[in-house]
C-alpha positions, 0 to 999 in steps of 0.5 A: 166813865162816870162815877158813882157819888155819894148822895147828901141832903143839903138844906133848902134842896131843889128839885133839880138839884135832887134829880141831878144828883140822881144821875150818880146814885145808881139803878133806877135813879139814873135812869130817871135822871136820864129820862128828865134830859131826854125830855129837856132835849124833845122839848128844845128840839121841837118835836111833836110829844104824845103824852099818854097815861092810863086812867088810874092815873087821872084818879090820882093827884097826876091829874092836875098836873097833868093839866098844867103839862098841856098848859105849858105847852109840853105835850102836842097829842094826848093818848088815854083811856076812858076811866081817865076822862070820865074821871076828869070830868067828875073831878071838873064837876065837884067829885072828891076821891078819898085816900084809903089803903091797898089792904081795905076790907074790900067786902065791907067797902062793895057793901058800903058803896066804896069803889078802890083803885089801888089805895084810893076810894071813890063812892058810887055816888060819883059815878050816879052823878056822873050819868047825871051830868054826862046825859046833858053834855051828849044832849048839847053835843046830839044837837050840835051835830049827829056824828062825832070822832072820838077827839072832836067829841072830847074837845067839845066836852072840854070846852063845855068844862071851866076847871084849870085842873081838868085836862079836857078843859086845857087840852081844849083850850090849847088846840091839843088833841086828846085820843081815847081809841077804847072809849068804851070800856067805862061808864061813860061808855056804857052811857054812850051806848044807852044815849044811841040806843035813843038816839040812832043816828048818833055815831061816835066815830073810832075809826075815822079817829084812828086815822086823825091820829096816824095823821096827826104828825109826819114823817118830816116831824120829829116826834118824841112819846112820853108813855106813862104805863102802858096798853092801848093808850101807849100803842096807839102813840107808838104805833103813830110814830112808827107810821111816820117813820118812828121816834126820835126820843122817848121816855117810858115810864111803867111797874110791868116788866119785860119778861111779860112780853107785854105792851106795858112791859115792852122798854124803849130798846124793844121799839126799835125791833119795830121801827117805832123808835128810830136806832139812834134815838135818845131813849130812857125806861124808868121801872117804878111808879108813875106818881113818884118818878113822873113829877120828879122827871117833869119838873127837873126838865121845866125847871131847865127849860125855864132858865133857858127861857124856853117856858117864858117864850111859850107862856108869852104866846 
């Protein structure tokens, strides 16, 4: 049985030694430390990861990160939702997001054109010139051809993109398809529907992409999920896996709770009721928020995978 350690800070620290020493404090520090070396071992086990993230965390700094993920090749199939696209794509356009507090006057803020997502701000004018930028992007894609999935779509966008930030962009660049299934709950949604309103037989094809992404593993694959938050994004992963006859690892990371019965809340041991994690699978649920045990778990597990060569290898290809 382990032991609890006290934790000490030593000069010029790193963030694998810190991490390390997390799996000796206690609570949740443990279970961060264990969802780092589930990581670690989806990766050197080749497994399929699906990564999947709500849009708040694409407002974030995540996004960037999120970004260099893909790049490195630790996520095959990305999930998201809607806000996080277009968020992306603003963001790959020049849109600068502010930091503001959770306590804002937030009648001054909708009376100064000041949109909060938690303690970050974003102007209306971001998404003014989003509709600006978005019209010509469906204009190039209408011409292309008329039907789309949502994923050949947003590979198309990607490529359209030129920012090493962006996660359109690398998912594109890297051949990893992104799913968006309720891509229309945003603005760009909205502009989806006033461009077909114009343009009849333009479709964009969800169902047709609920198959691409049931089929976009199998049951001879091993399959890992890495679900930050939770709701439609990280369903559609889960769902994909128990299809396929379900995870071998997976790593869940959320503020919701258990008690809520939700999908948000839902831990890794009550997958396993579903078949959407296999009974002897390596699982971790970290409680807390995504911007702090996110980064902290990820870079543990590159920093391993580099001295073991792993990253080198991938980066060489």
């Amino acid at each position: 049985m382990a032991l609890v350690n006290d934790f000490k800070w030593k000069k010029g620290m790193s963030v694998k030694e810190l991490v390390s020493s997390y799996g000796n404090i206690g609570f949740q520090s443990i279970e961060l430390k264990k969802a780092s070396d589930v990581i670690v071992k989806m990766k050197k086990n080749n497994a399929k990861i699906f990564l999947t993230f709500t849009s708040n965390m694409v407002t974030s700094g995540l996004r960037g990160f999120f970004a260099q993920v893909i790049k490195l090749k630790m996520a095959n199939v990305i999930v998201t939702t809607v806000g996080g696209i277009e968020e992306d794509i603003m963001k790959a356009k020049g849109e600068k997001f502010s930091i503001g507090s959770f306590e804002n006057d937030d009648i001054e803020l909708h009376e100064k054109g000041i949109n909060r997502i938690g303690n970050l701000l974003i102007n209306n004018e971001s998404y003014m010139n989003f509709e600006d930028s978005i019209m010509p992007i469906l204009d190039k894609l209408y011409a292309k051809q008329k039907q789309w999935t949502v994923s050949g779509m947003l590979r198309e966008i990607g490529l359209m993109l030129n920012d090493d930030n962006s996660i359109l962009y690398q998912a594109a660049k890297n051949n990893v398809p992104i799913f968006c299934p309720a891509v229309t709950d945003g603005a760009f949604g909205f502009h989806l529907y006033l461009f077909q309103e114009k343009h009849k037989d333009f479709i964009v094809d969800v169902v047709k992409d609920f198959g691409n992404i049931l089929l976009c593993t199998s049951h001879d694959e091993k399959k890992a999920v890495i679900a930050l938050g939770g709701g439609v994004s990280k369903h559609h992963a889960i769902l994909s896996t128990l299809l396929n006859g379900g995870a071998e690892y997976a790593v869940y990371m959320t503020t919701a709770h258990k008690s809520s019965g939700s999908m948000s809340g839902a831990t890794t041991e009550e997958a396993k009721s579903w078949g959407k994690v296999k009974d002897e699978s390596d699982v971790a649920t970290v409680i807390g928020d995504v911007t702090i045990m996110f980064p902290l778990a990820m870079i543990n597990a590159l920093e391993e995978l580099d001295e073991d060569g792993i990253l080198k290898e991938k980066r060489g290809k």
